[in-house]
N, CA, C and O atoms as a printed pandas DataFrame, in Angstrom:
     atom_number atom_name residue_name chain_id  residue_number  x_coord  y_coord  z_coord
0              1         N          UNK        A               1   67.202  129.949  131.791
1              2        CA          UNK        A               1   68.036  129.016  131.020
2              3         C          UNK        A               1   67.862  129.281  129.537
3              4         O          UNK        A               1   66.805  129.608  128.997
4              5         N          UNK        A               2   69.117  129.085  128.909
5              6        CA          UNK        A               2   68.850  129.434  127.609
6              7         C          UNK        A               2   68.727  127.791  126.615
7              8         O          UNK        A               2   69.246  126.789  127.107
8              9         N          UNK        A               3   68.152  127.720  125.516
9             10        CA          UNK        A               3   67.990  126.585  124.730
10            11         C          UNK        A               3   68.721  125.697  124.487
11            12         O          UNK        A               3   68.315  124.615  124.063
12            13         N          UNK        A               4   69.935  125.967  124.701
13            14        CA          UNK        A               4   71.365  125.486  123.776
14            15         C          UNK        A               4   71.496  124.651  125.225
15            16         O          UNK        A               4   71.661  123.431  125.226
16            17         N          UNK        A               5   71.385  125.619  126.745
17            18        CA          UNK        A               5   71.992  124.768  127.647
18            19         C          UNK        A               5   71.193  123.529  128.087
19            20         O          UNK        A               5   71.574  122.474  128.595
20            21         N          UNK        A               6   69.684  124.074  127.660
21            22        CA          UNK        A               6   68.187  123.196  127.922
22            23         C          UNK        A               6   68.746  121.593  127.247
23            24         O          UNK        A               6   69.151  120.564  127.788
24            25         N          UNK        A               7   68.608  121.850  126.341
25            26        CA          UNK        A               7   68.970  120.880  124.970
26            27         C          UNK        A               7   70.027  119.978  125.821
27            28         O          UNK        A               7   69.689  118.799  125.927
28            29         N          UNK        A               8   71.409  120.395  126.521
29            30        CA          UNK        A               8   72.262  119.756  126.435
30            31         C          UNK        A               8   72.084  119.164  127.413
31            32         O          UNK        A               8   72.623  118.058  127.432
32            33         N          UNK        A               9   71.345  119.540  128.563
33            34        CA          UNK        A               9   70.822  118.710  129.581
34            35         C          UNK        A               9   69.903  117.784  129.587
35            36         O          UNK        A               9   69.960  116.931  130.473
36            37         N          UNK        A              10   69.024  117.746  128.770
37            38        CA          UNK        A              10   67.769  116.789  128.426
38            39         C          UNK        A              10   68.787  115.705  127.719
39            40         O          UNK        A              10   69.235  114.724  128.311
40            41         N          UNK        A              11   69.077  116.050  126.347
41            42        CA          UNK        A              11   69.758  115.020  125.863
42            43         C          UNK        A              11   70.522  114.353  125.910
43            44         O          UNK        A              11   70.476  113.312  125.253
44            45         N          UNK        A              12   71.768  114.720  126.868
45            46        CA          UNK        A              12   72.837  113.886  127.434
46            47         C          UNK        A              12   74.031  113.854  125.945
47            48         O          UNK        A              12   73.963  114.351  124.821
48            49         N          UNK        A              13   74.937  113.114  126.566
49            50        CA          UNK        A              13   75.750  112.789  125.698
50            51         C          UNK        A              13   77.020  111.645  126.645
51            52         O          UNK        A              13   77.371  111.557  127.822
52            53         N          UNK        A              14   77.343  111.007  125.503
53            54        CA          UNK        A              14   78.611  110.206  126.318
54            55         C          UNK        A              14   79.341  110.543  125.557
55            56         O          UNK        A              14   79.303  110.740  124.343
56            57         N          UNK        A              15   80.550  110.667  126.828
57            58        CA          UNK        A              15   81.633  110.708  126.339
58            59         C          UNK        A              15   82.716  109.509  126.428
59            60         O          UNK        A              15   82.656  108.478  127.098
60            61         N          UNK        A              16   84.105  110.131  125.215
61            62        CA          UNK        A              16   84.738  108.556  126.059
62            63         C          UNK        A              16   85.881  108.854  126.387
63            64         O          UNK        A              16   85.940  110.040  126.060
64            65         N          UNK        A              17   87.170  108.493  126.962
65            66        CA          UNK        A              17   87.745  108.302  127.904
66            67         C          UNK        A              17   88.755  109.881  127.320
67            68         O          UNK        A              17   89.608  110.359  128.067
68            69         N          UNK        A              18   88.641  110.115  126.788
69            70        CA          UNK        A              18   89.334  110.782  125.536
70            71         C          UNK        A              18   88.688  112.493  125.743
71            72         O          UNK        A              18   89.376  113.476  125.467
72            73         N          UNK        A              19   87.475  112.568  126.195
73            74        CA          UNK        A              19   86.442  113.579  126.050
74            75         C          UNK        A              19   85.725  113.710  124.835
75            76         O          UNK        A              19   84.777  114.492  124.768
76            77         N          UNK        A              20   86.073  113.041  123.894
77            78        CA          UNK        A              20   85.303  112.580  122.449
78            79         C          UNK        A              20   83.909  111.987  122.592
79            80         O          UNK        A              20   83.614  110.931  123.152
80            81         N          UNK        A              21   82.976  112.993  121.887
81            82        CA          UNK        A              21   81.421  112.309  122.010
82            83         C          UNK        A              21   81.247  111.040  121.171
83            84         O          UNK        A              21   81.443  111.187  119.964
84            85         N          UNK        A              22   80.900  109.780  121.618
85            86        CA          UNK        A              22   80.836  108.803  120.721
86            87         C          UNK        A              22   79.279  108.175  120.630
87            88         O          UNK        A              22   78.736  107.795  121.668
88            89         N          UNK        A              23   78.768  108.107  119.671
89            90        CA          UNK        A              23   77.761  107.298  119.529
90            91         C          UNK        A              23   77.214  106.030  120.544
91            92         O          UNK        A              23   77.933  105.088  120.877
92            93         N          UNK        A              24   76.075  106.171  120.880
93            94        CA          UNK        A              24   75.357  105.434  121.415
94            95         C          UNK        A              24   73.859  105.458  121.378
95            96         O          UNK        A              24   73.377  106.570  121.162
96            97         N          UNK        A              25   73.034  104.479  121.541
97            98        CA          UNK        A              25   71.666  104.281  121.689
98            99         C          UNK        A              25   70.679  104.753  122.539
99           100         O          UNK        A              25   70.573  104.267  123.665
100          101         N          UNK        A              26   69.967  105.604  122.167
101          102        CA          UNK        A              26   68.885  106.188  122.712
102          103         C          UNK        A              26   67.909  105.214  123.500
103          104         O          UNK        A              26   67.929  103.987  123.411
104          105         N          UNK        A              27   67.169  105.866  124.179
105          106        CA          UNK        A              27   65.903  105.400  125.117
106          107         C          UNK        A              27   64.793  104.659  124.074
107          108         O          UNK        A              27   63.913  103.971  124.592
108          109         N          UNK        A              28   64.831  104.774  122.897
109          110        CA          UNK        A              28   63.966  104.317  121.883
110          111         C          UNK        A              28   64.513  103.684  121.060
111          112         O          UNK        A              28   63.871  103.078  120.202
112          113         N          UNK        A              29   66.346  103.663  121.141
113          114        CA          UNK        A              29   66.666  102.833  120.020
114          115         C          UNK        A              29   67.439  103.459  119.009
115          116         O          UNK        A              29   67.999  102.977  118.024
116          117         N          UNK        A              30   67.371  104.562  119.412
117          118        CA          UNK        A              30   67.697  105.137  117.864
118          119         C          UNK        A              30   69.140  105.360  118.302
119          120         O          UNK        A              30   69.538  105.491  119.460
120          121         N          UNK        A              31   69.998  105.383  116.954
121          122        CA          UNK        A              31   71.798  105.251  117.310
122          123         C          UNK        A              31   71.870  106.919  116.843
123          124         O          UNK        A              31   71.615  107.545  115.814
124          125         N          UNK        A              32   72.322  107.216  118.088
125          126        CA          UNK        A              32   72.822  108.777  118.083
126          127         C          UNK        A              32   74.222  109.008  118.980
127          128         O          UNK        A              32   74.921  108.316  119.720
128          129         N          UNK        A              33   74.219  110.785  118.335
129          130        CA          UNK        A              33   75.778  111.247  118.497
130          131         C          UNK        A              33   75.719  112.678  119.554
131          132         O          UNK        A              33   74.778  113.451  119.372
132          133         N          UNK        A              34   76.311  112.861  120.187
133          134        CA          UNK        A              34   76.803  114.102  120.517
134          135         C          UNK        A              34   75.126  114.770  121.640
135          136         O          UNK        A              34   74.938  114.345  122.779
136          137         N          UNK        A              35   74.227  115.742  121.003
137          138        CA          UNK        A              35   73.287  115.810  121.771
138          139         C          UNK        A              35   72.157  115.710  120.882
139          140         O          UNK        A              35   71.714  116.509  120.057
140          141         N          UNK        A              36   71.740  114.405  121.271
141          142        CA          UNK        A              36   70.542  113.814  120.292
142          143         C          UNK        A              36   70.303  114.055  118.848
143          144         O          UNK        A              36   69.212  114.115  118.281
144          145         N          UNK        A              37   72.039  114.244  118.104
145          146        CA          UNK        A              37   71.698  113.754  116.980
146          147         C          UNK        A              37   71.677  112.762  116.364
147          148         O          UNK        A              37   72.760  112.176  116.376
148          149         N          UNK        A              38   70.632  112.124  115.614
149          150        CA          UNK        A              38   70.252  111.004  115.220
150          151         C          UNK        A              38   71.498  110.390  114.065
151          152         O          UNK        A              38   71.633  110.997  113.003
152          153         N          UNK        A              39   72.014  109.665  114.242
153          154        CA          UNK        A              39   72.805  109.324  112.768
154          155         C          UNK        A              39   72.589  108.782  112.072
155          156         O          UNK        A              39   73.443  108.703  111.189
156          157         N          UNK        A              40   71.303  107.980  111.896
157          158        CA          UNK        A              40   70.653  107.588  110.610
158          159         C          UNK        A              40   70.151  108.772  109.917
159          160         O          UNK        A              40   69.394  108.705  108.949
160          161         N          UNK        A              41   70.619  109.942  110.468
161          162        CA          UNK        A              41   69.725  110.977  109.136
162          163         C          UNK        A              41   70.864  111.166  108.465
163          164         O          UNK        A              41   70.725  111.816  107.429
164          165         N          UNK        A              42   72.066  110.770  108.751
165          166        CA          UNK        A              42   73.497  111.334  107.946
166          167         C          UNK        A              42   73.759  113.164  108.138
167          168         O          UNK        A              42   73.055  113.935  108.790
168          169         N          UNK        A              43   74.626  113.388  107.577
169          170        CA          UNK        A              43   75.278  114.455  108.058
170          171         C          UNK        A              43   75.279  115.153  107.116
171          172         O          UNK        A              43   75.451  114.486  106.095
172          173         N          UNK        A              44   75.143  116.454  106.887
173          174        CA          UNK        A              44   75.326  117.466  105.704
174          175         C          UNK        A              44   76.423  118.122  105.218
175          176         O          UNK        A              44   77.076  118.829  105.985
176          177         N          UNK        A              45   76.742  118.001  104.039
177          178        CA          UNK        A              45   78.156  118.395  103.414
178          179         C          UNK        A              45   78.843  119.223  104.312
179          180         O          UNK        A              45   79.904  118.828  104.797
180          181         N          UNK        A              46   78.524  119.974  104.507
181          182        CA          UNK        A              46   79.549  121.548  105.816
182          183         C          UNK        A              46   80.320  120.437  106.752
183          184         O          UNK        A              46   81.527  120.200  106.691
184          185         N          UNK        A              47   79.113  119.631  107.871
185          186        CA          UNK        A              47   79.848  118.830  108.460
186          187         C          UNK        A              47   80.622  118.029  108.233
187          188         O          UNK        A              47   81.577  117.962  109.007
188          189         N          UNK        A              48   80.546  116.947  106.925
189          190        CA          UNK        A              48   81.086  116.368  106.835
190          191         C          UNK        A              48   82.728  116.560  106.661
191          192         O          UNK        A              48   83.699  115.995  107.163
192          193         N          UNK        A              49   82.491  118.041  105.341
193          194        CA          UNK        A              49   84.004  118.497  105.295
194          195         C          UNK        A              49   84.715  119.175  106.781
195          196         O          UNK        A              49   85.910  119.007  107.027
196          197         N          UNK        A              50   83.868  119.888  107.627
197          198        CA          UNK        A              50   84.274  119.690  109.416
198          199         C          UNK        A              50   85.083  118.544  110.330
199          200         O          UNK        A              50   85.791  118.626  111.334
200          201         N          UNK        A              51   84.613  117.389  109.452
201          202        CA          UNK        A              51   84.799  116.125  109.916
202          203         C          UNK        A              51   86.085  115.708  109.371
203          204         O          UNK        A              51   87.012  115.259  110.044
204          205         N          UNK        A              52   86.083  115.923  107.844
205          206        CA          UNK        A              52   87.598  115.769  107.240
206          207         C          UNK        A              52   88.842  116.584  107.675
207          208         O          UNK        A              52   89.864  116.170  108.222
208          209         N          UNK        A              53   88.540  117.730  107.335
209          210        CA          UNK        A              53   89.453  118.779  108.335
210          211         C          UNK        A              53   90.275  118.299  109.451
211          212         O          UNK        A              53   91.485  118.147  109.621
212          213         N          UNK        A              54   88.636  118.005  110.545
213          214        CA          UNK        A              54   89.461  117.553  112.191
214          215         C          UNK        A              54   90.364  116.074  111.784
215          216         O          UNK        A              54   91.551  116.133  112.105
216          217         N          UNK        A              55   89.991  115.003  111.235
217          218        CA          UNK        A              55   90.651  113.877  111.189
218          219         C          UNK        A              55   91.960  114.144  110.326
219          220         O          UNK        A              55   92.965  113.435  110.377
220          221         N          UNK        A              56   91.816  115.175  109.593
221          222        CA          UNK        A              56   93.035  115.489  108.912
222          223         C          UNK        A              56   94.150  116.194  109.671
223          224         O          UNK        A              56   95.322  115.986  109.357
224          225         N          UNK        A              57   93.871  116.899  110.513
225          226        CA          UNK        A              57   94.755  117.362  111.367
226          227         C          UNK        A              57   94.928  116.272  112.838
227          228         O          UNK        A              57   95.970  116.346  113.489
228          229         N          UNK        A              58   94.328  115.743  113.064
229          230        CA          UNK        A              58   94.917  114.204  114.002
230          231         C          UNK        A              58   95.653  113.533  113.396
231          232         O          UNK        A              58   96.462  112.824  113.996
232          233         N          UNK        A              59   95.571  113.566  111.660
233          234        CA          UNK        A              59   96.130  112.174  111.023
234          235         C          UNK        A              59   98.021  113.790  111.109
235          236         O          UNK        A              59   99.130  113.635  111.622
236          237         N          UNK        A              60   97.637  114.595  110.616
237          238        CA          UNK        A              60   99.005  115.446  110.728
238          239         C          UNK        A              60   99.924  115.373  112.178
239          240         O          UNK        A              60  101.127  115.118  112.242
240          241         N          UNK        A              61   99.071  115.649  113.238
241          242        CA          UNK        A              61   99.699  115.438  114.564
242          243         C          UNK        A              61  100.397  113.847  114.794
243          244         O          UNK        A              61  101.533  113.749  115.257
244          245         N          UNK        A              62   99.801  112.955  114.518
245          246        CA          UNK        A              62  100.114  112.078  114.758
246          247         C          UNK        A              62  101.175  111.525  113.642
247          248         O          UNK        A              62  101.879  110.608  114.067
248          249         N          UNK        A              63  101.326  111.774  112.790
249          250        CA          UNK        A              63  102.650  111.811  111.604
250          251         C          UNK        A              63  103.657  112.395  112.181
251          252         O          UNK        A              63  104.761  111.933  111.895
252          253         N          UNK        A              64  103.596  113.711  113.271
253          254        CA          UNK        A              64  104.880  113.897  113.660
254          255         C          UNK        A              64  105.471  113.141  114.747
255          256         O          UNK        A              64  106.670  113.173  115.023
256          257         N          UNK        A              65  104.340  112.264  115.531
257          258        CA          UNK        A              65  105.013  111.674  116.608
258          259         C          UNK        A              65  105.415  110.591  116.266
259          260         O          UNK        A              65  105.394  109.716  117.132
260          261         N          UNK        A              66  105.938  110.227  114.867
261          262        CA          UNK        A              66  106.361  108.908  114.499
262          263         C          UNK        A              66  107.296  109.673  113.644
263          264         O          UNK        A              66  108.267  108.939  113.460
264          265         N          UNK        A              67  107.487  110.984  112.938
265          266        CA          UNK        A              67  108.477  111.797  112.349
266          267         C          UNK        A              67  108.735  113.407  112.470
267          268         O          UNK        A              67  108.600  114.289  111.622
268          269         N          UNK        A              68  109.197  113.473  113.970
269          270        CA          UNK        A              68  109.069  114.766  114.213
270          271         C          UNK        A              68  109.727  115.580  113.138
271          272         O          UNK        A              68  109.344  116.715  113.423
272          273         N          UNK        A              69  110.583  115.699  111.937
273          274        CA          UNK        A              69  110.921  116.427  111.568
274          275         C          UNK        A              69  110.769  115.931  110.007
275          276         O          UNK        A              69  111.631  115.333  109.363
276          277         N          UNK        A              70  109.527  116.305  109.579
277          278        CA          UNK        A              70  108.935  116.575  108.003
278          279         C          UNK        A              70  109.216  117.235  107.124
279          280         O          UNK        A              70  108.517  117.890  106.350
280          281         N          UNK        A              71  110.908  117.006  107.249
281          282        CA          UNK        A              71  110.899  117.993  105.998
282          283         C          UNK        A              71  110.955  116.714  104.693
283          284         O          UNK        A              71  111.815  116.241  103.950
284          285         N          UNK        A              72  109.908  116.575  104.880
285          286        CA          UNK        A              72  109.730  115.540  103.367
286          287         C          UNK        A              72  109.645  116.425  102.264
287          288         O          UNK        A              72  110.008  117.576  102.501
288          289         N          UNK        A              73  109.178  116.122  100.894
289          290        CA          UNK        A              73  108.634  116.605   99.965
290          291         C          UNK        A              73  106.961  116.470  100.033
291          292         O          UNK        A              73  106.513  115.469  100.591
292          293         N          UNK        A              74  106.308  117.165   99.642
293          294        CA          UNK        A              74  104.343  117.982   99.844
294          295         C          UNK        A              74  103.954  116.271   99.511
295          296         O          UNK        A              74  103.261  115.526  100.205
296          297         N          UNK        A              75  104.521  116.022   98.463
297          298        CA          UNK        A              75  104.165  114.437   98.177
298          299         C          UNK        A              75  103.926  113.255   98.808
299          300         O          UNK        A              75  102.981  112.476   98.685
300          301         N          UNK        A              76  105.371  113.194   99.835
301          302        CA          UNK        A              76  105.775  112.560  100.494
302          303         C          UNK        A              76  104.753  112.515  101.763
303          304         O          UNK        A              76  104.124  111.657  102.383
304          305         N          UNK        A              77  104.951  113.959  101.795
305          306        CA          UNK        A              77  104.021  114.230  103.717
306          307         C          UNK        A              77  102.780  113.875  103.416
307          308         O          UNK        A              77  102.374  113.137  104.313
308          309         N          UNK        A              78  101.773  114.077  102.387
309          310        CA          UNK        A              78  100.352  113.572  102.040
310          311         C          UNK        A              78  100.358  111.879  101.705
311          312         O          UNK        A              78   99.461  111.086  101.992
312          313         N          UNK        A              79  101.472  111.628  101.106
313          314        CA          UNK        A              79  100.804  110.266  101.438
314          315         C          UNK        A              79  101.352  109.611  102.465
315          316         O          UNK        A              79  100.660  108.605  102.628
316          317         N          UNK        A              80  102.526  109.643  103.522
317          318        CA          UNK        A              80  101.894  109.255  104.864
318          319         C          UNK        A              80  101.113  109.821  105.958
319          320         O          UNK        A              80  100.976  109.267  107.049
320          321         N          UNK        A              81  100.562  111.037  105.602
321          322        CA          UNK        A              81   99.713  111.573  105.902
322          323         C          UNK        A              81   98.114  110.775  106.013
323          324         O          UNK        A              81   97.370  110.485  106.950
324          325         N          UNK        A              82   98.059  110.594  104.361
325          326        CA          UNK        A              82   96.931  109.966  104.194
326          327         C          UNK        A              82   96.978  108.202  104.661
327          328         O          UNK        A              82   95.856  107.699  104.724
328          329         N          UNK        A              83   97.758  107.578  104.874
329          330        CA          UNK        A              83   98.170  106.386  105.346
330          331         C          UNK        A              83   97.665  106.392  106.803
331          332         O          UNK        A              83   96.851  105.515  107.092
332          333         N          UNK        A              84   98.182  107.600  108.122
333          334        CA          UNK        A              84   98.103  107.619  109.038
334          335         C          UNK        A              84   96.738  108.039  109.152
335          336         O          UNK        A              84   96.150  107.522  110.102
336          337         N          UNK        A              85   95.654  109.319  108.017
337          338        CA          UNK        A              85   94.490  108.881  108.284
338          339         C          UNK        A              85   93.857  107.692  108.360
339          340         O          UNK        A              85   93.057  107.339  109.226
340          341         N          UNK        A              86   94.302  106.995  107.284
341          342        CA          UNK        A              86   93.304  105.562  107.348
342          343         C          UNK        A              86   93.021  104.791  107.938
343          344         O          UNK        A              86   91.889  104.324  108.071
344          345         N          UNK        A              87   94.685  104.251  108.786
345          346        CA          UNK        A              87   95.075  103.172  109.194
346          347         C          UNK        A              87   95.263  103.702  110.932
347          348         O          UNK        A              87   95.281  102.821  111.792
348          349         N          UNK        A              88   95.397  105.173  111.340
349          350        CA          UNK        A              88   95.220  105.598  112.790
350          351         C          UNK        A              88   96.826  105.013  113.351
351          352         O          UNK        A              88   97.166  103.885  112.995
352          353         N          UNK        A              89   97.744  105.829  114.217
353          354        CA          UNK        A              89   98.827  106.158  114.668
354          355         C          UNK        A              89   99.335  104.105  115.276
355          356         O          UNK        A              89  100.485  103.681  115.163
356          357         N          UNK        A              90   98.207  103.281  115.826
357          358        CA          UNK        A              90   98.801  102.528  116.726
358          359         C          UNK        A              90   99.153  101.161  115.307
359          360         O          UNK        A              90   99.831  100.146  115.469
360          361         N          UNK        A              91   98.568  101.515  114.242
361          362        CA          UNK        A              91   98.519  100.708  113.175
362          363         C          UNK        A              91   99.553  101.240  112.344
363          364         O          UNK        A              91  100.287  100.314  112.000
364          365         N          UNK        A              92   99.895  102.251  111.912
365          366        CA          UNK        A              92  100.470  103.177  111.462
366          367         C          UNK        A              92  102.395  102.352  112.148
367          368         O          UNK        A              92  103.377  102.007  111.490
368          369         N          UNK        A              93  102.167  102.343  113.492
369          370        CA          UNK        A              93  103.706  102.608  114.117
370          371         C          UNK        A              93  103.968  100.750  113.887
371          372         O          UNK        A              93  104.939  100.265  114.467
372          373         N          UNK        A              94  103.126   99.887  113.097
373          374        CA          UNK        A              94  103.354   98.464  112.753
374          375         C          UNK        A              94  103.927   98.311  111.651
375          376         O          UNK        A              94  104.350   97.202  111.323
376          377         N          UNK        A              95  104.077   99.608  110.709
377          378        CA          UNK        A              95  104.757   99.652  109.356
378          379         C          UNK        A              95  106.289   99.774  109.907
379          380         O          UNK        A              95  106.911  100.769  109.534
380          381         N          UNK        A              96  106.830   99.008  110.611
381          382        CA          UNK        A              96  108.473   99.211  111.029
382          383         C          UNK        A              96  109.625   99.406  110.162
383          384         O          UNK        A              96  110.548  100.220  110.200
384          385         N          UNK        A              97  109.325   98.412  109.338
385          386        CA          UNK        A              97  110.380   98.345  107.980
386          387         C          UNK        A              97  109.974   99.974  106.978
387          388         O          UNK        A              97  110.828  100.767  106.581
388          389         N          UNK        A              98  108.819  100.071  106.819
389          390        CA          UNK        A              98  108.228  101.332  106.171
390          391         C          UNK        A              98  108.925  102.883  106.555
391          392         O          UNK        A              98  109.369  103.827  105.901
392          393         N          UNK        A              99  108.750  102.568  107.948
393          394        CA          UNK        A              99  109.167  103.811  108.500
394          395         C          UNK        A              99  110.699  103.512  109.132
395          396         O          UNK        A              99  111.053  104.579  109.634
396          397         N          UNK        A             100  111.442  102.799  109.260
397          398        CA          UNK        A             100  113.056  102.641  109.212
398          399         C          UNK        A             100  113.088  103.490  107.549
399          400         O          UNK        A             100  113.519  104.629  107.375
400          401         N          UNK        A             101  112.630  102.766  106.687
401          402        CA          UNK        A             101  113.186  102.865  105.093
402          403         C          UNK        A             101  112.891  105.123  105.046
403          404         O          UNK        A             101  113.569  106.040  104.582
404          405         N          UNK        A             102  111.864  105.076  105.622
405          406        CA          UNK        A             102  111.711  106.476  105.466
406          407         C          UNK        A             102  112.301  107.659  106.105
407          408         O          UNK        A             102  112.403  108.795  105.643
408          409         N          UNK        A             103  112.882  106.943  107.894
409          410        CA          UNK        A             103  113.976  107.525  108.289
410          411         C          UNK        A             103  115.040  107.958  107.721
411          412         O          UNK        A             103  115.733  108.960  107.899
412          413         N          UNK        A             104  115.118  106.618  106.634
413          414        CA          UNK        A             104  116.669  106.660  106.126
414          415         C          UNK        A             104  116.727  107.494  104.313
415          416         O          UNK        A             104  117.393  107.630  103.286
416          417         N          UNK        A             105  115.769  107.749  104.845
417          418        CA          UNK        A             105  114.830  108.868  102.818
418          419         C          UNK        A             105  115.047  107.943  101.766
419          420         O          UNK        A             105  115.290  108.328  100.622
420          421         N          UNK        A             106  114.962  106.536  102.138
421          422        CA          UNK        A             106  115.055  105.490  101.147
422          423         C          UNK        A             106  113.374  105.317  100.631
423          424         O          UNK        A             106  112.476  104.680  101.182
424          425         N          UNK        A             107  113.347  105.915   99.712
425          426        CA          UNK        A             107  111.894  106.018   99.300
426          427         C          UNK        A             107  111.526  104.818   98.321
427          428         O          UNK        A             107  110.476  104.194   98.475
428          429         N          UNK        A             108  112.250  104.581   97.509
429          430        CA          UNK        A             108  111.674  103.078   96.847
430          431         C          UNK        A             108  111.623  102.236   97.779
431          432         O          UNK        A             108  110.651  101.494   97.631
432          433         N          UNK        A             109  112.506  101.903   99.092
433          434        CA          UNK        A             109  112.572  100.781   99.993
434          435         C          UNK        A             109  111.395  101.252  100.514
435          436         O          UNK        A             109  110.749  100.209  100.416
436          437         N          UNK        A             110  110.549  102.125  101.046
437          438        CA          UNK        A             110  109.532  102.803  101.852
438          439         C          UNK        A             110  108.171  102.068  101.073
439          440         O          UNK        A             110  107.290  101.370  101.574
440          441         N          UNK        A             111  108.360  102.501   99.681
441          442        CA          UNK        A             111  107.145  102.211   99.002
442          443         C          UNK        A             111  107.081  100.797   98.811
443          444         O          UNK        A             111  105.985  100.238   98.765
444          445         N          UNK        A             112  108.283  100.086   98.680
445          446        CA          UNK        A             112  108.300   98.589   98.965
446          447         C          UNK        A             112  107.904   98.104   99.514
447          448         O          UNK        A             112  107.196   97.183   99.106
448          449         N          UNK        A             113  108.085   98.389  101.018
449          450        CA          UNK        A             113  107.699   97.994  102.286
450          451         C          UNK        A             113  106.185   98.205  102.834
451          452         O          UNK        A             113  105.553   97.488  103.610
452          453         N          UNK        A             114  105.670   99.819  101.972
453          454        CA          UNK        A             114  104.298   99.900  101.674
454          455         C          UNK        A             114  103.258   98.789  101.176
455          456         O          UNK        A             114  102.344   98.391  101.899
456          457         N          UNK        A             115  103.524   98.232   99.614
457          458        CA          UNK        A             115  103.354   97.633   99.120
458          459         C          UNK        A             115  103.417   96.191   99.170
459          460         O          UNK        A             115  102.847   95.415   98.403
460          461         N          UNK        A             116  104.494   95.785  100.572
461          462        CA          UNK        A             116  104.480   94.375  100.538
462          463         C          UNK        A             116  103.457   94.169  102.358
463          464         O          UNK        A             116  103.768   93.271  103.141
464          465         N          UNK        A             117  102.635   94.899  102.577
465          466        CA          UNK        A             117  101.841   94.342  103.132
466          467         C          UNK        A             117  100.272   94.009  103.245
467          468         O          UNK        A             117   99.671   93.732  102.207
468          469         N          UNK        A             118   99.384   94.032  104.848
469          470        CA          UNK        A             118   98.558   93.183  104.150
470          471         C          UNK        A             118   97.418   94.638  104.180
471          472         O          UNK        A             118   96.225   94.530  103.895
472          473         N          UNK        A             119   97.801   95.394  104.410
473          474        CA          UNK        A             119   97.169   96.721  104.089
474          475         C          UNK        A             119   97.067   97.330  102.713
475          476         O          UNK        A             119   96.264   98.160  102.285
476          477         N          UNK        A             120   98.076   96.718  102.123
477          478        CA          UNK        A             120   97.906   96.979  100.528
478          479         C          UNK        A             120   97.638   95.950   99.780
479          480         O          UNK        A             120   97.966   96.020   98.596
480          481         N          UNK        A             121   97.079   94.927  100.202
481          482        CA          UNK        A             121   96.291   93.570   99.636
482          483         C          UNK        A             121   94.632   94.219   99.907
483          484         O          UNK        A             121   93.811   94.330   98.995
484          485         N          UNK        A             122   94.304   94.698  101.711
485          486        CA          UNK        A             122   92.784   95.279  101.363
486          487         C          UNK        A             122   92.443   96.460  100.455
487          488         O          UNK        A             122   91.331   96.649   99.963
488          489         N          UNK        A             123   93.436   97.177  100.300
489          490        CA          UNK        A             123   93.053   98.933   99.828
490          491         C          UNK        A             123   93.464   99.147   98.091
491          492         O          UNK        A             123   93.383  100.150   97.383
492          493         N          UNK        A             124   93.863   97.944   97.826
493          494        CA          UNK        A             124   94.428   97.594   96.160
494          495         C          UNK        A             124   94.873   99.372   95.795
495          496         O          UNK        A             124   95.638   99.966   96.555
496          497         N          UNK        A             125   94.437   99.874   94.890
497          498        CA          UNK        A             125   94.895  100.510   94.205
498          499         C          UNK        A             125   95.519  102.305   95.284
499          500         O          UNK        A             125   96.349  103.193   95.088
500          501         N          UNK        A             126   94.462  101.964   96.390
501          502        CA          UNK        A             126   94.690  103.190   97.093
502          503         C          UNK        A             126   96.520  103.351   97.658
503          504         O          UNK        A             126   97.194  104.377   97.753
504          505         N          UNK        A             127   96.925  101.821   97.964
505          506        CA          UNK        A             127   98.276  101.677   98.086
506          507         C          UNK        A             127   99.199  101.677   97.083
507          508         O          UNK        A             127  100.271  102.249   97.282
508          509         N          UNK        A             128   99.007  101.202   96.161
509          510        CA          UNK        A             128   99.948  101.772   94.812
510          511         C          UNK        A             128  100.003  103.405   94.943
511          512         O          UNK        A             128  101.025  103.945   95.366
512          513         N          UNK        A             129   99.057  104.029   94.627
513          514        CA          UNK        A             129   98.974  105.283   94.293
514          515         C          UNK        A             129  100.258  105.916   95.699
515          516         O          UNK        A             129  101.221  106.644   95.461
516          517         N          UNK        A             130   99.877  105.382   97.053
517          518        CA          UNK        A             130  101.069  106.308   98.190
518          519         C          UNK        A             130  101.916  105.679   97.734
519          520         O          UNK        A             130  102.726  106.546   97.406
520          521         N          UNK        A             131  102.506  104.343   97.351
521          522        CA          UNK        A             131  103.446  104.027   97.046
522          523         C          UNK        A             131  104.548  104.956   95.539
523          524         O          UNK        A             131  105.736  104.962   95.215
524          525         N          UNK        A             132  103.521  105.478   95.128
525          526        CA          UNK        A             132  103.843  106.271   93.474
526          527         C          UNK        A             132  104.149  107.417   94.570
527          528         O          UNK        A             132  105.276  107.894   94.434
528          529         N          UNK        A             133  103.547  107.847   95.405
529          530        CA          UNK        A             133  103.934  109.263   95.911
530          531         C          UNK        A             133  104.964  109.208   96.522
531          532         O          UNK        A             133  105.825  110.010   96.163
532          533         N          UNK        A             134  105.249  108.410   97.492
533          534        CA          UNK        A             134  106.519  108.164   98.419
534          535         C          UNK        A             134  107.823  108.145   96.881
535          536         O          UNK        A             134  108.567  109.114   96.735
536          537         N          UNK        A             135  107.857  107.498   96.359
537          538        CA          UNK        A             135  108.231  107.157   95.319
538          539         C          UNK        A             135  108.712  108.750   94.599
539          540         O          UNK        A             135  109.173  108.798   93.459
């Protein structure tokens, strides 16, 4: 047996319904990820930008299944891009008026509709700013 497979058998991992390793609690307590890594030690820059990457390309996939055809402007696609990172596809498809207004390339009505909810009451300035981009 080689180490890598040793390792993955001792330590276990859960998965969830998804095949995604998700965090859970060790035999001692300790809150870990994947195969016995600890996540109170935090994660090191490489991974983390690993981490941005993958969620950045879920938050892209999932932008097309609410607008299969992007031909927005670079502007446009990053900030509902970055919207659908934050807020995740099932939260995302509750912006109705948002995304009618954007169907229709009504972009001040879009950023309106951005701006008049309660997602841009928690995220203050982060929603102005997509609203300036849609815009």
């Amino acid at each position: 047996m080689n180490l890598i497979n040793t390792l993955k058998r001792h330590e276990g991992s859960v998965l969830n319904e998804k095949g995604l390793h998700v965090p859970y609690v060790d035999s001692v307590g300790v809150t870990t990820i994947a195969y016995g890594f600890n996540l109170s030690q935090g994660i090191p820059e490489h991974i983390a930008e690993q981490l941005l990457d993958y969620s950045i390309e879920i938050a892209k996939t999932d932008l097309t299944k609410v607008f299969p055809d992007l031909s927005f402007s670079q502007s446009r696609k990053e900030a509902l891009t970055n919207l659908m990172f934050n807020i995740g596809l099932p939260r995302f498809k509750t912006f109705k008026k948002m995304i009618a207004a954007v169907n229709k390339r009504d972009w001040t009505e879009a950023a309106v509709q951005l701006l008049d909810s309660k997602y841009a009451k928690q995220v203050g300035y982060r929603a102005e700013e997509l609203a300036e981009m849609l815009r």
